[in-house]
N, C-alpha and C positions, 0 to 999 in steps of 0.2 A: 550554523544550523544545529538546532538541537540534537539531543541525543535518539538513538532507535524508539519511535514510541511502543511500546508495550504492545497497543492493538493493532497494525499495520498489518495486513491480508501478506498472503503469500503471491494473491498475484498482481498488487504493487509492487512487492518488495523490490525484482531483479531492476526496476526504475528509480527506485527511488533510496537503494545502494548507489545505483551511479552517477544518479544528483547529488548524492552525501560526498563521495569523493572525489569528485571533480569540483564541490564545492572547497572544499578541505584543502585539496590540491594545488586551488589556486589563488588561495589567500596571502601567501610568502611569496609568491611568483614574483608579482612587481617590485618587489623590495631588490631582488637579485635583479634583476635590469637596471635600475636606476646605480647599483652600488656599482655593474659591471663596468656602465657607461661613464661613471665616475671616474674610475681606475683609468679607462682608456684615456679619458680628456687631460687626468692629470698626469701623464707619462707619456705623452705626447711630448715632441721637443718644443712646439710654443703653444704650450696651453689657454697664453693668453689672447693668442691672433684667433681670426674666425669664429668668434665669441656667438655669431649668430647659427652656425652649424650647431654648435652646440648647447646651447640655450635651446635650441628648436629640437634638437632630440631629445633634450631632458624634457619638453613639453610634451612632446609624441608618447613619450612611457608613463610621464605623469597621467595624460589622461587614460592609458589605459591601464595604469595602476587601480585610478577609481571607478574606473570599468566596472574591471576584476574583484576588485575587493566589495563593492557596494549591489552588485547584480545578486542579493540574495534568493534562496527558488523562496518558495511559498510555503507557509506551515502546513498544508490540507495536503493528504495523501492522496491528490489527482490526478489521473494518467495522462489528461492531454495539457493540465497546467505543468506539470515534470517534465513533458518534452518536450514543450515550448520552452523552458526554464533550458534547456537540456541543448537546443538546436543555437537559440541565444550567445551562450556561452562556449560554442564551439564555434563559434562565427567571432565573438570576442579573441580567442586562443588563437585561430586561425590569421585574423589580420594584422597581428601582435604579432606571431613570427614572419610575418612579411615584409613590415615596418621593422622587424628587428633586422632580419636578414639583409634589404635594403641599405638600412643604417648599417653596418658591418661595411658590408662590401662599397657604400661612399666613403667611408672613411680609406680602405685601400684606395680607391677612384681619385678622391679628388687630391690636385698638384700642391694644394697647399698645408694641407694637413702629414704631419709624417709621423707615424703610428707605427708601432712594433706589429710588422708583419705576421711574425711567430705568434704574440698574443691575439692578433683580434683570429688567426684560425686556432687556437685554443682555445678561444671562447665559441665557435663557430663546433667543433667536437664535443665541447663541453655541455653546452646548451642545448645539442640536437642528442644527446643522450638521455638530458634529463627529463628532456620531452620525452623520449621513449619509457622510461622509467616510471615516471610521472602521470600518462595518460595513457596505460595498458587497453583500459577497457573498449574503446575502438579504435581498433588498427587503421582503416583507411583514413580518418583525419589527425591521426594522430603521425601516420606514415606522411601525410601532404604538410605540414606543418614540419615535420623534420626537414623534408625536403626544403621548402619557403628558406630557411632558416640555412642550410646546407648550401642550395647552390648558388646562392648571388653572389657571396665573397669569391668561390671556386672558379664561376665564371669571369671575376674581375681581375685574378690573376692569370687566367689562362689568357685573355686578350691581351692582358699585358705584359705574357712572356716573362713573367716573376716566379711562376712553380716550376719548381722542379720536374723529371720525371718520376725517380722515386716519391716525390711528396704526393704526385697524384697518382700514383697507384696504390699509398696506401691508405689517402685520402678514401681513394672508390674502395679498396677491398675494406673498408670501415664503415663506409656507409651500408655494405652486402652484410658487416656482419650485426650491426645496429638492429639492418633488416630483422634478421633471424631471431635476435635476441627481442625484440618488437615482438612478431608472432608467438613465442614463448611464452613472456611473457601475459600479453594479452590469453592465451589458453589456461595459464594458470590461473589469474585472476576470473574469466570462465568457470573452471573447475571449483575454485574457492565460493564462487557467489553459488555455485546449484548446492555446494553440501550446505550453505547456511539457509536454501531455498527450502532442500528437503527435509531440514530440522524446522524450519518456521511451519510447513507442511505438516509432520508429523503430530508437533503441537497443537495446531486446528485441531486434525484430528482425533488426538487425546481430549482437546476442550469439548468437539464436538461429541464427542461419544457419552463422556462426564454428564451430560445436556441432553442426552436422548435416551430415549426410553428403549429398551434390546429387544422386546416386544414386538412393538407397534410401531414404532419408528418416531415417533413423537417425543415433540417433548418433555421433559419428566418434571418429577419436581423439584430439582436443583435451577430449572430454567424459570418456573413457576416461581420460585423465591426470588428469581434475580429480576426476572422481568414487571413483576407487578408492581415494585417499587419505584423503579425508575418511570415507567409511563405513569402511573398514578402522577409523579411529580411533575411530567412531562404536560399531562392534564389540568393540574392546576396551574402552573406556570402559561401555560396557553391555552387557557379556558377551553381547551375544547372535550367534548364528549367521552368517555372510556367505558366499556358494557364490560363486563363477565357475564359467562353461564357455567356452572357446575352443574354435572350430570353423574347419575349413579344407574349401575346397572341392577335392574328390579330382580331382586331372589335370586342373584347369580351362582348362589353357594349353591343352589338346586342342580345348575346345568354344571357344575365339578361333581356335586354327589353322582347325577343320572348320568353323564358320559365320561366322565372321568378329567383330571386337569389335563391332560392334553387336548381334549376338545375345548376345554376352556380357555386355555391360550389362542386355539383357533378361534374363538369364539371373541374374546376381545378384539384379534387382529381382523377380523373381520366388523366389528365394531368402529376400528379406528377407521378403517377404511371407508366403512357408511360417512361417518364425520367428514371427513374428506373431500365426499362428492358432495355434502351441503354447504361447508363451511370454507367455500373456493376462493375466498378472496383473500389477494396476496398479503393482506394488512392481518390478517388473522391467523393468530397462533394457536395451534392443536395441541394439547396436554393430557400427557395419562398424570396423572397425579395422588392414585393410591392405586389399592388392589382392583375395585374396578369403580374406579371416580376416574372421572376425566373433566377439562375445564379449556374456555374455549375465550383465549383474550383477546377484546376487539376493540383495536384505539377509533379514533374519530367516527363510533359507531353511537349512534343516539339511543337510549334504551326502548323505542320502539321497533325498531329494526333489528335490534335484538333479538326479542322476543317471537318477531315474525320469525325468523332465522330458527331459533329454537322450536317452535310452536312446529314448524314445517320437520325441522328434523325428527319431533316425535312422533308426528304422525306418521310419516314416512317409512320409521321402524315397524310399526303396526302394521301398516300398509305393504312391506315389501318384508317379513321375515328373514333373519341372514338365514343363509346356507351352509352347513355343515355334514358331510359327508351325504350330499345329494342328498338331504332332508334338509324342509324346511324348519326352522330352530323360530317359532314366536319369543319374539323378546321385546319388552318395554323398557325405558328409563326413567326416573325423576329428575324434574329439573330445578334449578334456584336461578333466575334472572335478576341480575339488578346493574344501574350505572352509579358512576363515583359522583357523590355528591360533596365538594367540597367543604359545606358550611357541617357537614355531619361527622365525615371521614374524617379524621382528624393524625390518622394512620393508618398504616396498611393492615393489619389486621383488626382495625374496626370494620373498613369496607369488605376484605372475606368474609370475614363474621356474619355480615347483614346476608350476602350469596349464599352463605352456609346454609343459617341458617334457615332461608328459605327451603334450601335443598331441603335438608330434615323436615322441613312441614309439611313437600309436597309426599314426601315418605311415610309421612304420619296419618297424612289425610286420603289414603289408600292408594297411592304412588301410583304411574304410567298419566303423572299429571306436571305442570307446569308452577310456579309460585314464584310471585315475586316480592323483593325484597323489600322489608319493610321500611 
């Protein structure tokens, strides 16, 4: 699996950390089962008898070697393709130590195979450790897969009157302390995944801030420069429609002269807020993008509908005055409407250009008017 991508949300992230290392995790896995199984069969005292026990576990691990190795998640940062990826792969882990477990405790089982006692519960401590180790991040199947793995052999000696007493009491006081170190574990790894949650967090919200206007709460013009290029591109690659509107607020230096820049700020946020309640569609970006120029970018918006859109908002300023300290404040704006034309645009600051300049003509030609682009 690739590395962190750069843009991944924070509230992906705590999923698609634990797809990353459990992917990670279980790449070298089968490698150690095949090699362990190895070992056993050749130190066995006749390796070469019962060739079909052992052919046939080395086929059990083979296939879930390529299980494990070839089950990769998906490159898209999606929540319910992760934990389907997620649920998968714990059901792989899971039947892996069952058939491992299994295989352990036949090899003590059956009469004709004779196996070093002491090694296959070495590897039976060894392996339900590393599972602990290994798969911090959820305890209950990581705790049932120890288990799988833990008690078949445990149980094959005990019928068999082969353990000891000391061997199983410190068999059981290992497995209570595995527990512990399990839960530990798993908390720290917890702990670790929220501080890298709440730095991916903080970041948003540094990008977010960088990208909004402290005003109006809009976006600025650092989001204005990043966003018009990429849909601009976004539009001619899939021919479909892109509008702008640039708007200017008419003689605004009046209402800082007459009320002073504090009603002025109020007087913008109140501005943005008009915008707001016209320009309601989720597709649609609100932008302050000078002192009082604001710009309103609308993908798969046709330039008819634009301009209704705009036309409506002007009037509507006319029509309903903002409010500022319980006086009504008459205010107009100029507007520049136009859509991206790709046989003209040829770049992004030709197609502002054409919006602009509209603006400045409807400014010119006694402004609380409309123009569109030429």
């Amino acid at each position: 699996m690739p590395a962190e991508p750069p843009a991944i949300s924070s509230s992906c992230f705590p999923l698609w950390r634990e797809v990353n290392d459990v992917y990670i995790r279980s790449r070298f896995a089968g490698y150690y089962y095949l090699l362990t199984w190895a070992l056993l069969w050749l130190t066995s005292a006749q390796p070469w008898q019962n060739l079909w026990v052992w052919g046939g576990g080395s086929v059990v691990l083979l296939t879930f070697f390529f299980l494990r190795n070839f089950s990769r998640p998906c490159k898209q940062q999606v929540a319910a393709q992760l934990q389907h990826w997620l649920r998968l792969q714990w059901t792989i882990i899971l039947l892996h130590s069952l058939a491992w477990g299994l295989m352990l405790a036949g090899i003590l089982y059956h009469p004709d195979i004779v196996a070093s006692h002491f090694l296959v519960m070495l590897i039976v401590v060894v392996f339900s450790t590393a599972l602990a180790f290994t798969y911090p991040m959820r305890m209950l199947p990581c705790a049932l897969a120890i288990l799988l793995v833990y008690l078949p052999s445990n149980v094959v000696k005990y019928q068999q009157g082969t353990s000891e007493i000391g061997e199983s009491v410190a068999l059981a006081i290992y497995l209570g302390y595995l527990g512990l170190f399990l839960y530990r574990w798993n908390r720290e790894y917890r702990i670790g995944l929220k501080r890298e949650l709440r730095l991916i967090q903080h970041s948003e919200e540094l990008e977010e801030l960088s990208r909004t206007d402290a005003l109006t709460a809009l976006g600025n013009r650092l989001q204005f420069n990043s966003l018009l290029p990429s849909w601009q591109a976004n539009a001619r690659r899939q021919n479909s429609p892109l509008s702008l509107i640039l708007m200017d607020i008419d003689y605004f230096k009046q209402v800082n002269d007459r009320f002073g820049h504090s009603a002025g700020d109020l007087c913008l946020h109140a501005f943005a807020e008009r915008m707001r309640q016209v320009f309601r569609r989720d597709s649609d970006v609100l932008m302050r993008v000078g002192g009082e120029e604001f710009a309103v970018l609308m993908p798969n918006t046709p330039l008819e509908q634009a301009v209704q859109l705009a036309e409506h908002f002007r009037n509507d300023l006319v029509c309903h005055p903002l409010q500022l300290h319980d006086q009504a404040l008459p205010l107009t704006c100029s507007l520049g409407v136009g859509s991206y034309l790709p046989l003209s645009d040829d770049s992004t600051e030709s197609f502002y250009k054409r919006i602009d300049d509209a603006l400045y003509r409807a400014k010119a030609n006694g402004r609380n008017r409309l123009e569109l682009a030429e």
